[in-house]
N, C-alpha and C positions, 0 to 999 in steps of 0.2 A: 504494500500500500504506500502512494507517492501522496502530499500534497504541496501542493506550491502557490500560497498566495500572493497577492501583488494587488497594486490598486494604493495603497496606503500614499500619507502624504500630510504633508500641511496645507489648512485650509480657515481660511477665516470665518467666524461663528455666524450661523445662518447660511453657511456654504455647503455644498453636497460632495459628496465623492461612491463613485461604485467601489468593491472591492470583488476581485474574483480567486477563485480555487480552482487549479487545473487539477484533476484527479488523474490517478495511472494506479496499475496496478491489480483491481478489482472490479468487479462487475460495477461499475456506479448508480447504474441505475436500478439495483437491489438494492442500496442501501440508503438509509436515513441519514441526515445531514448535518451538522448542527455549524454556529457563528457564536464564538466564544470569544470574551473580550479580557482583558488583564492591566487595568491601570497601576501607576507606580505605588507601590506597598499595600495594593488590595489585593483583594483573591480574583480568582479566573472567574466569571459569571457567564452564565449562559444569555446570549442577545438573541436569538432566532434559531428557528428549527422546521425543517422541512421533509416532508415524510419522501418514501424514496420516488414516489411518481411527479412528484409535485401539490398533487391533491390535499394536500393539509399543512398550514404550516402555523406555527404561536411565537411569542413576541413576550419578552420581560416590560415590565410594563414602564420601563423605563424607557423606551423606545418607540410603542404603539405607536402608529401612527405618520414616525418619520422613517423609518424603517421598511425596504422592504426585503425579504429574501427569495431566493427563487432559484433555478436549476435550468439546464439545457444536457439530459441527458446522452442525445444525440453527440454532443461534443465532450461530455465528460465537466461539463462545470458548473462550479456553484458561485454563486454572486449576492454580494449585501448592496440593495441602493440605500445611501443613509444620506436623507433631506434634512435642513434644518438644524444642522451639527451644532452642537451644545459642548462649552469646553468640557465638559464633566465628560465627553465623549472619546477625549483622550486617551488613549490607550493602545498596547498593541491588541490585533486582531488574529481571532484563527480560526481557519474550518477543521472541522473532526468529524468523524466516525465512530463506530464502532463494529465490532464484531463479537461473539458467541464460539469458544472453540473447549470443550470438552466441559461446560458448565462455567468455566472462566472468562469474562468480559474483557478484550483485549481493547486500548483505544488507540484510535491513530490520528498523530496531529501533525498540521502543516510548521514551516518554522516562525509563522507569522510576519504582521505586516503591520507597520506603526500608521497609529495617527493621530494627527496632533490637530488640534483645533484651538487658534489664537490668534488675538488682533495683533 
């Protein structure tokens, strides 16, 4: 399992940026998705989740609304649009995985991709 995201960036508050995940390695479009985020001296949080068709996806509710995530299975990738950037929105960014391999949950994560939002 590869992932590689990119997109990241500085961006002035109220500005947008897409972030995308090239996938390799595994069926992608079996698996369920996630957009996890990691600001300095917080914990990792869950920002968005998209099931493996695209058909469902939920939102921390810190995001609702400016957020959106989404998939192109066809191509292997997943994408966060994020409207309306908020400095609290600062952080590096990562797409994950997961997998199920003998009752034990293995995760897999990209190296992430920074972003910083500030005047």
């Amino acid at each position: 399992v590869h992932l590689v995201e990119s997109g990241g960036g500085l961006v002035q508050p109220g500005g947008s940026l897409r972030l995308s995940c090239a996938a390799s390695g595994f069926t992608f479009g079996s698996y369920n998705m996630n957009w996890h985020r990691q600001a300095p001296g917080k914990e990792r949080e869950l920002v968005a989740a998209i099931s493996h068709t695209g058909g469902s996806t939920n939102y921390a509710d810190s995001v609702k609304g400016r957020f959106t995530i989404s998939r192109d299975n066809a191509n292997n990738a997943l994408y966060l649009q994020m409207n309306n950037l908020k400095p609290e929105d600062t952080a590096v960014y990562y797409c994950n995985t997961w997998s199920w391999t003998r009752g034990v949950r293995l995760e897999y994560w990209g190296q992430g991709t920074q972003v910083t939002v500030s005047s």
